[in-house]
N, C-alpha and C positions, 0 to 999 in steps of 0.2 A: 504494500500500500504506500504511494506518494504521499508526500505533503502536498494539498493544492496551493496554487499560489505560482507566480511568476518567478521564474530563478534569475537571480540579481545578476547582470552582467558587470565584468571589470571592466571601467573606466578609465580614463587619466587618471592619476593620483589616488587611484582605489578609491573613488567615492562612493559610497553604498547606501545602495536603497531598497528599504524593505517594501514592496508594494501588497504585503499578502494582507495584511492586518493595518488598522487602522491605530493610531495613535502612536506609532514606531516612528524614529526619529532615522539621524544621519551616523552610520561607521566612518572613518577614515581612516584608513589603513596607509602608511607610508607604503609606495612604491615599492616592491623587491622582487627581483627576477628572479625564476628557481634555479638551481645549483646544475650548472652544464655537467652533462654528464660522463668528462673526464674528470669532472671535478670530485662527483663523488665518488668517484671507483679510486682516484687518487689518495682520499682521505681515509677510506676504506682499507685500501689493501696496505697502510700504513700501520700495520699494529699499533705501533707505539704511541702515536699520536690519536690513534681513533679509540684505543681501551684506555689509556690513562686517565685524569683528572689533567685542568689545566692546571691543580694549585696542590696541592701536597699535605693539605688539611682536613681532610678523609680519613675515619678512623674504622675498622673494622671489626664487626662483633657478631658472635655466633648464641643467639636467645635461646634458651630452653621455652619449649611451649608446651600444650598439650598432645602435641601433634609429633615432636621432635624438635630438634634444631633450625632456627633460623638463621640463614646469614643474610645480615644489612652491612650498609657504609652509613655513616653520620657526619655531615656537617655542622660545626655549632652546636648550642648548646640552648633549652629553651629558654624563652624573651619573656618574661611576665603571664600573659593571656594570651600573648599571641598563638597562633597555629604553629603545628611544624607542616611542613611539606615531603609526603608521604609519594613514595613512587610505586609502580606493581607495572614490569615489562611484560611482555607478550610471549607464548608460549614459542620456543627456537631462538630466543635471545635473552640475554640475561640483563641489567639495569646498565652497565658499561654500553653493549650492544644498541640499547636500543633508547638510551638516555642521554650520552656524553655529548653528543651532534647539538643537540636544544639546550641543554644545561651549559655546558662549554662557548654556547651563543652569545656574545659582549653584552648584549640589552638585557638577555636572560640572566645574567652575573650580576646587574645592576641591581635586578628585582629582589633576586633569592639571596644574596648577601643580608638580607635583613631579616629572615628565616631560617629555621632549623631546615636543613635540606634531610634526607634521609630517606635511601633508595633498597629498596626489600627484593631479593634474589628467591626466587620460587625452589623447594626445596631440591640443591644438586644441581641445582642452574649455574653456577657463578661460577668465574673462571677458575681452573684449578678443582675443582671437586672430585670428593673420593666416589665413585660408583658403589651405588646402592647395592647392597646385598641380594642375594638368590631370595626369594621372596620377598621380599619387600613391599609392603602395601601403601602406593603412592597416597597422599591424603586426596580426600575430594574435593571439588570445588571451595563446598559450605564450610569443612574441616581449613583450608589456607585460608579460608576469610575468618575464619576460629581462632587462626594465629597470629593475628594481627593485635588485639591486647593485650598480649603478651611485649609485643614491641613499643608500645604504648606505655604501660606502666614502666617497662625498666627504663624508660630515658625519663618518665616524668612528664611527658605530654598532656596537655589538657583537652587537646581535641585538635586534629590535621584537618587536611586542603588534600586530596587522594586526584594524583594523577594518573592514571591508566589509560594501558592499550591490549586490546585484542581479551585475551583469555586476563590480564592484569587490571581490565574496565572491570571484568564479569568479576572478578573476587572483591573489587573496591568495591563494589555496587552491592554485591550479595551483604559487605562489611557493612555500608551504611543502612541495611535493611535491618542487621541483626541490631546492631551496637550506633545509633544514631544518635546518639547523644555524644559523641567519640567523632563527629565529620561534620567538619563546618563547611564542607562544598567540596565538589567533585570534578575535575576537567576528567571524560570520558572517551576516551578514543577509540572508533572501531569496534565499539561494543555490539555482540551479539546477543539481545536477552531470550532468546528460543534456546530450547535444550534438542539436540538430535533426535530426528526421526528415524524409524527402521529406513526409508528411504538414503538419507544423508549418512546412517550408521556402515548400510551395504556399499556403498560407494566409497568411504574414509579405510574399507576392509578390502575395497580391489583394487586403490590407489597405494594400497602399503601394500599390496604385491606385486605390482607393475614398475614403482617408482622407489629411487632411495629415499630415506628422510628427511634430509635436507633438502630435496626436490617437492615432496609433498609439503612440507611446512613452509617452503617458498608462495607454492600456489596458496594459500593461506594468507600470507605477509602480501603481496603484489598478484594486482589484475594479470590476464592473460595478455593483456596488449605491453604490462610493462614486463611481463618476461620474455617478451617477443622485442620490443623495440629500446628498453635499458639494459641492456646486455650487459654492460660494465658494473651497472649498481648492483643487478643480479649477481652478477659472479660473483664479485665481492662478499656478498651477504651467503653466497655458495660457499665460500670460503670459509668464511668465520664461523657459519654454525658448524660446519664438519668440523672444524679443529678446535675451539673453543670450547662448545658445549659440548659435555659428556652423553655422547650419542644415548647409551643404555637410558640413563635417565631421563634427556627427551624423549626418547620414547613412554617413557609413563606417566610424565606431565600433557605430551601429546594425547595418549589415551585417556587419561582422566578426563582432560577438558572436552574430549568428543565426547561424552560420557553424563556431559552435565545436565541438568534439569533445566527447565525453563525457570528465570528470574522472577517469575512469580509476582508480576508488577500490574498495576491496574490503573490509568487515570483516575483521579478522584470524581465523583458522579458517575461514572460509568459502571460502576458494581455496586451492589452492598457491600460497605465494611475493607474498600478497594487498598494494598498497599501502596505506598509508592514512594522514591525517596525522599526525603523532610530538606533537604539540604537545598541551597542552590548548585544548579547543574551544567554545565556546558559541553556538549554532544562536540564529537570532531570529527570529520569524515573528511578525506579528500575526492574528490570528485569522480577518481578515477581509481576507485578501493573495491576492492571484492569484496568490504563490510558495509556499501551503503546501502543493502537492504536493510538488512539487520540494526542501525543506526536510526534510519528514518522509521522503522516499526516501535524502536526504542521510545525513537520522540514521541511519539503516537501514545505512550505508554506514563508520557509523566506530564506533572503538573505543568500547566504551559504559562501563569504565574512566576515557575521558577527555572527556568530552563530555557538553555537559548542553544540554538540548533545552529551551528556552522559548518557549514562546506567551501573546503579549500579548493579555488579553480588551481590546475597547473600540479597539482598533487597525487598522486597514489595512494599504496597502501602504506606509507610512512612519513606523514607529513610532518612529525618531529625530525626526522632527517631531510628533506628535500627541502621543508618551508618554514624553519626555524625561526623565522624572522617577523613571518606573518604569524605565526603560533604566539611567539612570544607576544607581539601587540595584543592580542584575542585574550589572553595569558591575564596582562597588566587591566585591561578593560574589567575582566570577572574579577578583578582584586577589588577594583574599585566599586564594582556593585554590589561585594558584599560589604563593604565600608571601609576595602587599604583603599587607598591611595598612594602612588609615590611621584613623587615629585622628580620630574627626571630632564634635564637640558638636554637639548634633541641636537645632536651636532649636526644631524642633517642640515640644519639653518643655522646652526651658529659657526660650522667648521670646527668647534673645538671640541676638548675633550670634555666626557659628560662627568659632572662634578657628582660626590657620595650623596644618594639619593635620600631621602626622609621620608618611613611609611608612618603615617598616622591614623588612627582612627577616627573614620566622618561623624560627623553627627547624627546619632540614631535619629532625632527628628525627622532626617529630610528622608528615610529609607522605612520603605516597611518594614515591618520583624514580625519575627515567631517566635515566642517564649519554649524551651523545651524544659515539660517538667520536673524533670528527673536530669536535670545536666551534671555533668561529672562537676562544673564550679560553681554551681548552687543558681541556677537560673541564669545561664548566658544564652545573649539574644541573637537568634540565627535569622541572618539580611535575606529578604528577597532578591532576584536579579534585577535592580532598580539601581542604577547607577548613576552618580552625579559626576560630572565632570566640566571642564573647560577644553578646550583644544580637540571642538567639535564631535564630541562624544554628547549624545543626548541621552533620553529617557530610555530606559529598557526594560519593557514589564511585560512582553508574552514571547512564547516558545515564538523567531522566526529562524528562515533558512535563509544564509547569506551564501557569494561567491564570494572569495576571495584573491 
């Protein structure tokens, strides 16, 4: 099922207009051309450059949970009330893979410097990992979103900002459903909320005997046209899951996630007694993804109140690596409509360099809220997607769909 509604074309200067809905204001997205594609196969097949960190203040730590062991990375330390910023990669990449491109991004560095950053490795994911033992019983979907308070309490977190992609959307999402009082907003990329049918179950079982793994989790990560016509970015990401990831164990985080249940999600009015996530939400689909069904059925699915539905033009199935640029601005926007803000010198106009930014917290007045009951810091108020800004960012209060 489509979203109705007119799809916004790119402009000069990315000016954007929402025509589906009435009372939607203007985007303005700086200009940015996507990443030539010797560019990315070059960044790619650079190990050292493309898994490291730019900065060396990364700390590494393996949680006991209910489930087993977790390994994360932590930047920072927590800030008062502030959130941390919580990550969950996509199944065939681990937070290095499929984070350091958008994180490692100048403007993204500007933002998250003011945040606890803290990236979650899905269990046996992360570079280096021992293979799972002869039997081993991978956890399920709802069990890795079960271990995420675990990662929570031991830093002392008061409640995260959960950014995901692919099978990394579906465990944030499943996380804000159980423990919502624990997520102050969710950037969601590539989310599939359908659980496998016998249909899609027999075809993920003649694709793992026709095809390697890294091939079949390829078709997953990038459309058929970009395995066809980005050759280079493909290859690259050909590379790194074979040698990086411990095949044995993709393979059961693979299996698990074909494996999962339907999210279990309901618009509000649309059932009796409907789920859905409390948080504010931002949906991320590139244009050109093998998850834009599954995204736009997503939107379809939640509060349109809180949730803002973006589609990246010029994008694939990894638009944190192809359009970092444009992400990060989408990124800075959702900060601001749950009440950060940062204050940030655009060198685009000034030529200079951008001076240490200042996040603050807006004035609840001008923002709707939602009181959660039962909050972990005794009634903290969770923003609707209504955002105040200058430098032509308007009103934002319903689910639309933009091009980018």
């Amino acid at each position: 099922m489509k979203v109705l509604g007119h799809k916004i074309e790119l402009l000069t200067g990315l000016l954007l207009h929402d025509v589906t809905m009435a009372g939607l204001q203007e985007l303005r997205f700086p200009e940015e051309k996507p990443l030539l594609r010797g560019q990315d196969a070059a960044e790619l097949e650079n190990s050292d450059s493309f898994l490291l960190a730019v900065d060396t203040d990364w700390k590494e730590h393996d949680i006991e949970t209910p489930y087993g062991l977790l390994h994360v990375v932590i930047r920072g330390s927590p800030k008062g009330n502030r959130p941390a910023i919580l990550t969950y990669h996509d199944v065939g990449l681990n937070h290095k893979l499929c984070f350091n491109t958008f994180f490692n991004f100048e403007d993204m560095q500007e933002i998250t410097k003011h945040f606890v950053v803290c990236h979650v490795d899905a269990p046996g994911q992360q570079v280096g990992a021992s293979q799972f033992p002869q039997g081993y019983q991978f956890p399920s979907m709802e069990q890795l979103a079960a271990m995420l308070p675990s990662v929570v309490q031991h830093f002392g977190f008061k409640y995260v900002i959960g950014i995901g992609v692919g099978a990394g959307a579906y465990v944030l999402a499943k996380f804000a459903l159980i423990f919502p009082d624990l997520v102050e907003g969710l950037v969601l990329m590539n989310i599939d909320p359908n659980g496998k049918g016998w249909i899609d179950w027999a075809a993920t079982k003649l694709s793992g005997l026709t095809s390697t793994l890294p091939d079949t989790v390829l078709s997953h990560l990038f459309s058929q046209e970009e395995l066809v016509g980005n050759t280079e970015l493909v290859q690259s990401y050909r590379q790194q899951i074979s040698n990086v990831v411990n095949q044995a164990n993709l393979q059961l985080f693979w299996n698990m996630y074909n494996s999962r249940r339907d999210l279990d999600i309901n618009r509000p009015g649309t059932v009796p007694n409907a789920k859905t996530l409390r948080c504010p939400v931002m949906l991320v689909v590139g244009d050109n993804a093998p998850a834009e069904d599954g995204v736009v059925e997503c939107n379809s699915k939640l509060d349109p109140t809180t949730t803002t539905f973006l589609k990246m033009a010029d994008s694939g199935g990894l638009p944190q690596v192809t359009q970092p640029g444009k992400l990060t601005e989408a990124f800075k926007y959702f900060l601001q409509g749950m009440g950060y803000i940062a204050y940030l010198k655009d060198r685009r106009l000034s030529g200079g360099a951008v001076p240490s930014a200042s996040m603050t917290r807006l004035a609840r007045s001008r923002t709707a809220s939602l009181t959660s009951a039962s909050s972990v810091d005794g009634g903290r108020p969770q923003a609707c997607t209504h955002s105040e800004s200058s430098e032509g960012l308007g009103q934002v209060n319903h689910t639309m769909e933009v091009s980018c």
